[in-house]
C-alpha positions as CSV (number, residue, x, y, z in Angstrom):
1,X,0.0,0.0,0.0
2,X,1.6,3.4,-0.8
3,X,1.3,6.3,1.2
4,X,0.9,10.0,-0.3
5,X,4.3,12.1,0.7
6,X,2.9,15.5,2.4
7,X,3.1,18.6,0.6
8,X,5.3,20.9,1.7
9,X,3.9,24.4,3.4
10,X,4.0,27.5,0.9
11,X,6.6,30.2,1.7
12,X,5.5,32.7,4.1
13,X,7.1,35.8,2.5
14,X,5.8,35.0,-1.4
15,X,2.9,32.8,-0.6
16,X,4.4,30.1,-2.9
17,X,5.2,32.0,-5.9
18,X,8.7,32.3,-5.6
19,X,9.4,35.6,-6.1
20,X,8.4,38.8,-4.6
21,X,8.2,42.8,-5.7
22,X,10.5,45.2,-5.1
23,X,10.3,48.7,-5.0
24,X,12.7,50.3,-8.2
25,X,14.9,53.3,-7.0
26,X,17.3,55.6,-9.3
27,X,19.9,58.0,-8.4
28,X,23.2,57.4,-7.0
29,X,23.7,55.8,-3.8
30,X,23.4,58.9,-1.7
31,X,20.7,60.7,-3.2
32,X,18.4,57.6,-4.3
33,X,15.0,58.0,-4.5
34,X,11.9,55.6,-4.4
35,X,10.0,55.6,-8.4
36,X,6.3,53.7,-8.0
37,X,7.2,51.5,-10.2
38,X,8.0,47.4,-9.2
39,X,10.7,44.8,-10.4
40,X,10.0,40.9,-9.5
41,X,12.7,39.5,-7.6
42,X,13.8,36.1,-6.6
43,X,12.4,35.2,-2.9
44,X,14.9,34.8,-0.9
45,X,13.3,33.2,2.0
46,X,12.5,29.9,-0.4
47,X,15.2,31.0,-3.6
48,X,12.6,30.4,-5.8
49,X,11.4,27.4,-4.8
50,X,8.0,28.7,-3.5
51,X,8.5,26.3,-0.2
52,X,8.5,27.0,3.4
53,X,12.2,26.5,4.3
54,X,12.8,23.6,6.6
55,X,14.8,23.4,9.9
C-alpha cells in the first residue's frame, strides 16, 4: 500500500510563488529616490522554490 508524501507548506514571504516585488529606485547611492514603479525579484526566504524552508 503506498502512502501519499505531504506537501510541503507555501513560503511565508511569497505565498508560494517564488518571487516577490521590489520597489525600483534611481539616483546614486546617496541621493536615491523611491520611483512607483516594481521589479519581481527572486524570494529569498524559499530561492525560488515557492516552499517554506525547513529546519
Amino acid at each position: 500500500m503506498a502512502t501519499r508524501k505531504p506537501r510541503p507548506k507555501k513560503c511565508p514571504d511569497c505565498k508560494g510563488a517564488g518571487e516577490t516585488a521590489e520597489t525600483v529606485r534611481v539616483g546614486s547611492a546617496r541621493k536615491s529616490r523611491e520611483t512607483t514603479d516594481r521589479q519581481a525579484a527572486l524570494c529569498l526566504t524559499c530561492f525560488g522554490s515557492g516552499h517554506a524552508p525547513t529546519a
